[in-house]
ZARO-802875 format. One line per 10 residues: their letters; for each residue y, x, z of N, C-alpha, C. Coordinates in Angstrom, 1 decimal. Example, Ala and Ser with C-alpha at 12.3 -4.5 7.8 and 13.67 -1.06 7.14 Angstrom:
2
as = -5.7,13.2,7.8,-4.5,12.3,7.8,-3.3,13.2,7.8; -2.2,12.8,7.1,-1.1,13.7,7.1,0.0,12.9,7.9 .
REM end
This chain:
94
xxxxxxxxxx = 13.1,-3.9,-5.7,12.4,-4.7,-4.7,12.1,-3.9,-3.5; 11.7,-4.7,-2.1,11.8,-3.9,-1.3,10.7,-3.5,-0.9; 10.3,-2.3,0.1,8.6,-2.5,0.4,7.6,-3.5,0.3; 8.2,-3.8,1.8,7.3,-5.1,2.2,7.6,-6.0,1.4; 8.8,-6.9,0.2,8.2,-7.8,-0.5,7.6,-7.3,-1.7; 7.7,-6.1,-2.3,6.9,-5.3,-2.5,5.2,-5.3,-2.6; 4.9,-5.4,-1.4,3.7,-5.6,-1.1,2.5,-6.3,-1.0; 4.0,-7.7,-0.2,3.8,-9.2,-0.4,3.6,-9.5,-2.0; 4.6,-9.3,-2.6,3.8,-9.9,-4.0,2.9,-8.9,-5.0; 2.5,-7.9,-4.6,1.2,-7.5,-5.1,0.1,-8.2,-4.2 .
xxxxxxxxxx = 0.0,-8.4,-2.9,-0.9,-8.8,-2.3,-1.3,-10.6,-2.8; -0.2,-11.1,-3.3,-0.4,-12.7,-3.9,-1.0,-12.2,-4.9; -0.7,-11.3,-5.9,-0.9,-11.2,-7.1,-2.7,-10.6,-7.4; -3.0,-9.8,-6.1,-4.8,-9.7,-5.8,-5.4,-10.4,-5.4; -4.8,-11.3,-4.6,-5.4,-12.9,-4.0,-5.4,-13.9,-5.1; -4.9,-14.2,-6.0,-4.8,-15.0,-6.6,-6.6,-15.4,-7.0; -7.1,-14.0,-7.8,-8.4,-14.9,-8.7,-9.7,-14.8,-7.2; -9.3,-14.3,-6.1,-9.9,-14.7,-4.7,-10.0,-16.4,-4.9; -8.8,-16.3,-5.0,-8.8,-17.6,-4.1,-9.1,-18.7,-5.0; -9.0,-18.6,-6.9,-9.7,-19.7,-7.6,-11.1,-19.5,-7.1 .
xxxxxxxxxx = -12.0,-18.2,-7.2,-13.4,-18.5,-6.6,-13.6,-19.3,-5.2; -12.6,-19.6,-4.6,-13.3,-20.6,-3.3,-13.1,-22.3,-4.2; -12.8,-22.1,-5.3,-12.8,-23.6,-5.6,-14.8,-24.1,-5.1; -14.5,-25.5,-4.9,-16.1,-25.6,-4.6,-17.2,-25.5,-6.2; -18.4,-24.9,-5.5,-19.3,-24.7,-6.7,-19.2,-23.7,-7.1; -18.1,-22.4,-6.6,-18.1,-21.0,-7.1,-18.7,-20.4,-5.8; -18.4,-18.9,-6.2,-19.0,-18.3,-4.6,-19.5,-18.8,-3.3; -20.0,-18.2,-2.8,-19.6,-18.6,-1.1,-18.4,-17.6,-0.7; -17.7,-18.4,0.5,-16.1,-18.2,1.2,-16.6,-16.1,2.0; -17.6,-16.2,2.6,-17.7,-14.9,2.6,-17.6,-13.9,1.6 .
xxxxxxxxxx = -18.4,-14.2,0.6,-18.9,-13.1,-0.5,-17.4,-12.8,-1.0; -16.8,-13.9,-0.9,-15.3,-13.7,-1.6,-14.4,-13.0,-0.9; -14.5,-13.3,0.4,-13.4,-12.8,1.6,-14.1,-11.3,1.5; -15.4,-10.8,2.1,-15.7,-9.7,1.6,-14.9,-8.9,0.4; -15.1,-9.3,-0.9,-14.5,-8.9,-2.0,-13.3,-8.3,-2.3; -12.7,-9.6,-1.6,-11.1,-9.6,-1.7,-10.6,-8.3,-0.6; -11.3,-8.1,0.8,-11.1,-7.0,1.3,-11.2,-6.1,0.6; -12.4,-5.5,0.2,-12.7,-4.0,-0.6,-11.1,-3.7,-1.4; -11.1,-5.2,-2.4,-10.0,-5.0,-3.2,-8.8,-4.4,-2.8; -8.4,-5.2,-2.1,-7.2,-4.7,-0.9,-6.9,-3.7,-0.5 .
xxxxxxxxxx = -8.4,-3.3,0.4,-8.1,-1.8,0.5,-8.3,-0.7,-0.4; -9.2,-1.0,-2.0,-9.0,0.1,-2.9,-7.3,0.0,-3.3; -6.6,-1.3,-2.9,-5.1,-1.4,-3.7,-4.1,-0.4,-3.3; -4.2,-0.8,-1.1,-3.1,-0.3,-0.6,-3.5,1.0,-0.3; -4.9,1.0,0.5,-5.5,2.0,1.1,-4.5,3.2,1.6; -4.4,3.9,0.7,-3.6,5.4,0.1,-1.9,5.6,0.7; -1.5,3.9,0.0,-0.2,4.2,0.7,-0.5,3.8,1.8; -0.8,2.6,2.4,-0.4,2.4,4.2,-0.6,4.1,4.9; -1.7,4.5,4.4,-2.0,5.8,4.8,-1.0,6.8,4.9; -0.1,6.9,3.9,1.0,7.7,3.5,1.9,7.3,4.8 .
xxxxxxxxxx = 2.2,5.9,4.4,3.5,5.2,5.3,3.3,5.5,7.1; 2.0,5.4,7.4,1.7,5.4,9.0,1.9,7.1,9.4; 1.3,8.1,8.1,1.5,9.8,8.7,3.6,9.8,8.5; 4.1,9.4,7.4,5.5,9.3,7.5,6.4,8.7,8.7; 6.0,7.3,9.0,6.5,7.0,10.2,5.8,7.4,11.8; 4.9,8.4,12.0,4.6,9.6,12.8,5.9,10.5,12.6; 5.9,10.9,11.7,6.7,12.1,11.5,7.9,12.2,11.6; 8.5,10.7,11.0,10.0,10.2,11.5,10.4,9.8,13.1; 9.5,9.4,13.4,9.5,8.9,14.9,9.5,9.7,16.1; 9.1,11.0,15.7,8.8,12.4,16.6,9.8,13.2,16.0 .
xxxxxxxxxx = 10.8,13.7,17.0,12.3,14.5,16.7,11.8,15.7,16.4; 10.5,16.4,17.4,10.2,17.3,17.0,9.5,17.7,15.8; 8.7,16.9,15.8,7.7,17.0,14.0,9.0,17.2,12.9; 9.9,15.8,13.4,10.6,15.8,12.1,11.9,17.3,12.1; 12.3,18.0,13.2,12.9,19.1,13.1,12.1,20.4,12.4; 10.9,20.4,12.6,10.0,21.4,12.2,9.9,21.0,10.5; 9.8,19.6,10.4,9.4,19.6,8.9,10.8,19.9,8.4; 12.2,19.5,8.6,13.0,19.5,8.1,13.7,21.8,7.8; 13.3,21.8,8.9,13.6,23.3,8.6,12.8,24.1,7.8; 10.8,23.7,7.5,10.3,23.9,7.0,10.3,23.9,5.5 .
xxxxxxxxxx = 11.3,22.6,5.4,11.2,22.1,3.7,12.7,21.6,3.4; 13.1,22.5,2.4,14.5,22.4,2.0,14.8,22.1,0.8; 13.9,20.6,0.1,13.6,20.6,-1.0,14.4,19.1,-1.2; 14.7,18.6,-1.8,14.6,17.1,-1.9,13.5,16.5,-2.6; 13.1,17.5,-2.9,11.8,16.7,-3.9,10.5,16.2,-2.8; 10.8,16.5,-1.3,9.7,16.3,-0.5,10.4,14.5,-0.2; 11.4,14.2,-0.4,11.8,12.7,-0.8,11.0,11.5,-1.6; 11.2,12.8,-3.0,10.4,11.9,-4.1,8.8,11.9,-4.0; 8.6,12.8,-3.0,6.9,12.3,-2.7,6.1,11.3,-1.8; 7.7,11.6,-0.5,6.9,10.5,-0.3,7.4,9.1,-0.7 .
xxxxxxxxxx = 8.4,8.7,-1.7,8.7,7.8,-2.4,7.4,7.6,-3.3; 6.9,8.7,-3.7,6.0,8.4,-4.7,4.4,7.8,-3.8; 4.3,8.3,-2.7,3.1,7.8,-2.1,3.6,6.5,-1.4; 4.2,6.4,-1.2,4.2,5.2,-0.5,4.6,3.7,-1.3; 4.9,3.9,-2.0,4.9,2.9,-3.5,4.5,3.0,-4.5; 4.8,1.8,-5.6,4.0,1.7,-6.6,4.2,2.7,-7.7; 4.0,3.7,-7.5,5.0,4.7,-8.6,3.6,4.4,-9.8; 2.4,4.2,-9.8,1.6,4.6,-11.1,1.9,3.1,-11.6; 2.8,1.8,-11.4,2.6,1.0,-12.0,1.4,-0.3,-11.7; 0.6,0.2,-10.5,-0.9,-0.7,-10.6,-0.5,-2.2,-10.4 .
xxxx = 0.6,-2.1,-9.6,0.7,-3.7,-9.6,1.2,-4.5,-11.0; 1.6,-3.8,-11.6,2.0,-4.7,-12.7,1.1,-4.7,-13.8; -0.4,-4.2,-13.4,-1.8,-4.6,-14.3,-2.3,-5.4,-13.6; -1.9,-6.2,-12.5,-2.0,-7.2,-11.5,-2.7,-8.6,-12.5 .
REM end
């Protein structure tokens, strides 16, 4: 799957019991929308964070010449593969 639908369906998949509490007679629409933020950002937090210093790095010829001469590894691939997606699995305790 790809990032972004990736993303998209963990993000349905944390919205979901949000959005049974706005049935009427549960929460109020704040307390929940609050909630469902925190959630969101304990979910993605980490990676967007990964993805935005990566696409910095890729986007700057110079950064990325310095990093590329500096690291001659491919395993600096698998990391940031590993940060930037779901590598521990969380979405699928969704």
């Amino acid at each position: 799957m790809g990032e972004l639908s990736e993303h998209g369906v963990q993000s349905a998949l944390l919205a979901a019991p949000f959005i049974v509490e706005l049935v009427p007679g549960h929460r109020d629409r704040e307390a929940v929308e609050n909630a469902y933020r925190s959630a969101h950002r304990d979910f993605f937090a980490d990676r967007i964070r990964w993805s935005r210093r990566i696409a910095r790095l890729l986007s700057n010829p110079t950064l990325l010449n310095l990093a590329m001469s500096a690291v001659r590894s491919p395993r600096i691939g698998e990391l940031f593969l590993r940060k930037t997606r779901d590598a521990e699995g969380a979405g699928a305790r969704l």
